[in-house]
NUDO-610355 format. One record per residue (C-alpha): residue number from 1; residue in three letters; x, y, z. Coordinates in steps of 0.02 Angstrom, whole numbers, always signed. Each point is the difference from the previous one (the first is absolute). Layout:
<nodes>
<node><num>NUM</num><residuo>ALA</residuo><x>X</x><y>Y</y><z>Z</z></node>
...
</nodes>
This chain:
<nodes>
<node><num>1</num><residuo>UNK</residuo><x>-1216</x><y>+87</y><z>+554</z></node>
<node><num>2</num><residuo>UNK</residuo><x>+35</x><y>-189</y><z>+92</z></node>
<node><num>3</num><residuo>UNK</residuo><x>-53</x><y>-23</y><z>+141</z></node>
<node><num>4</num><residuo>UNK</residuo><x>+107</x><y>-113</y><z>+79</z></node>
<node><num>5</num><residuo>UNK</residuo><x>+164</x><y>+93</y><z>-30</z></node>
<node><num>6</num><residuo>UNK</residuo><x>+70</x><y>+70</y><z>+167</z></node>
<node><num>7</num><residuo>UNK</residuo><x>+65</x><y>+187</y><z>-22</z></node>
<node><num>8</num><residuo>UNK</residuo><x>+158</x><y>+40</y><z>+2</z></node>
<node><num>9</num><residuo>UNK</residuo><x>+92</x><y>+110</y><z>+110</z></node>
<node><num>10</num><residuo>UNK</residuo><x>+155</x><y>+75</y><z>-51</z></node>
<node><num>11</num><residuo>UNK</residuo><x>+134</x><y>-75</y><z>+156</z></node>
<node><num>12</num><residuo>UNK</residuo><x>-87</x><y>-163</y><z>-23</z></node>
<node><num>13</num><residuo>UNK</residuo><x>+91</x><y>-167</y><z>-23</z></node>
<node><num>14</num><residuo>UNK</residuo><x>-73</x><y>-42</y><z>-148</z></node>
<node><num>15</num><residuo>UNK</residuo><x>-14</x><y>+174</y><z>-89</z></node>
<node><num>16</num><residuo>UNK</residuo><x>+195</x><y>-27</y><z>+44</z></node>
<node><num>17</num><residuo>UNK</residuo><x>-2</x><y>-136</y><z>-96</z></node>
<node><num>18</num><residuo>UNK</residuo><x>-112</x><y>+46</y><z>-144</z></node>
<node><num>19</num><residuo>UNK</residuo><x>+124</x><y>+160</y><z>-34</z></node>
<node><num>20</num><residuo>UNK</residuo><x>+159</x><y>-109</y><z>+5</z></node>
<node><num>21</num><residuo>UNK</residuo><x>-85</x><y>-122</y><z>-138</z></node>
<node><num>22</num><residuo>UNK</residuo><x>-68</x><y>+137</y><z>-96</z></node>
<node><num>23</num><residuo>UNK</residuo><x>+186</x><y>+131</y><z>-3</z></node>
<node><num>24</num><residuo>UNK</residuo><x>+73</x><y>-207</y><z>-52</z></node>
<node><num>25</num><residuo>UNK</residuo><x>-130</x><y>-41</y><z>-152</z></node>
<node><num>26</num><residuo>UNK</residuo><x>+30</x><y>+178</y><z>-55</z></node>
<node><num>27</num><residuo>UNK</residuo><x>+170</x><y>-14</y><z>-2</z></node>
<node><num>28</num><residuo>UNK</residuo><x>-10</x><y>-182</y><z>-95</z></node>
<node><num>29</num><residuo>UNK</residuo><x>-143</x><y>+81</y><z>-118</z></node>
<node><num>30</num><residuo>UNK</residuo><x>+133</x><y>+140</y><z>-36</z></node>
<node><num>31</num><residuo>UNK</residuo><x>+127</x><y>-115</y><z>-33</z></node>
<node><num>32</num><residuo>UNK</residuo><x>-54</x><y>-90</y><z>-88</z></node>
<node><num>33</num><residuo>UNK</residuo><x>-81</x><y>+143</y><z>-132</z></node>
<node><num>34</num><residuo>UNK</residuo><x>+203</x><y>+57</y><z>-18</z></node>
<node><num>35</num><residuo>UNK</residuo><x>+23</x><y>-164</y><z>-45</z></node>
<node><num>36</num><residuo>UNK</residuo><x>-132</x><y>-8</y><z>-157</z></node>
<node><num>37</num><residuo>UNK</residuo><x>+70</x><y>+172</y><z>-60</z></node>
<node><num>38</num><residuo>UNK</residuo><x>+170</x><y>-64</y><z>-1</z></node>
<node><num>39</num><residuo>UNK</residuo><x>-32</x><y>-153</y><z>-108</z></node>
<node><num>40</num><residuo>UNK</residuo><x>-127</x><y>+112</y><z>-89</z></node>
<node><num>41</num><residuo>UNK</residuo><x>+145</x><y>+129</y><z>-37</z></node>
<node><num>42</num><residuo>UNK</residuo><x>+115</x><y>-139</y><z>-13</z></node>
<node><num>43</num><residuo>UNK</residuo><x>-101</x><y>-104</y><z>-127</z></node>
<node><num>44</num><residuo>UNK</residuo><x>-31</x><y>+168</y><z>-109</z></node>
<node><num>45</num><residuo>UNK</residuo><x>+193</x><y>+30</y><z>+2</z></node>
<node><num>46</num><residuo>UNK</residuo><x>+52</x><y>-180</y><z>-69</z></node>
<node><num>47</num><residuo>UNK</residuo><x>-137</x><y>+19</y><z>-128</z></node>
<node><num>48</num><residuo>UNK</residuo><x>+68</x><y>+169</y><z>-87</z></node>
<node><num>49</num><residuo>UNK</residuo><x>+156</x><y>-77</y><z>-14</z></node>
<node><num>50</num><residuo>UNK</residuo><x>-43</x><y>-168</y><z>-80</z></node>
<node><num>51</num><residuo>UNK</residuo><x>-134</x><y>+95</y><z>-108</z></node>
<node><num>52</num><residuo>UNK</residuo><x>+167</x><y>+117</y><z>-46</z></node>
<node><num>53</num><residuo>UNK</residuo><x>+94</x><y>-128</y><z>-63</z></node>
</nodes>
């Protein structure tokens, strides 16, 4: 383990901070994984019905 990481304490500014960034990336990483299977699904769709025609 580092050694020159301070530890974190759970009311602590920073470990504040750190939770706020991490719920937001989640959320973006989450995002933007909805948005790949929508294309995905999307793309999948438009090719069944060119390859129908």
């Amino acid at each position: 383990m580092r050694e020159d990481l301070g530890v974190l304490r759970p009311g602590d500014e920073i470990a504040v901070d750190l939770k706020i960034l991490l719920r937001r990336r989640t959320d973006l990483v989450n995002d933007r994984t909805r948005q790949i299977n929508r294309l995905r699904s999307n793309s999948r769709r438009s090719a069944r019905r060119w390859s129908a025609r």
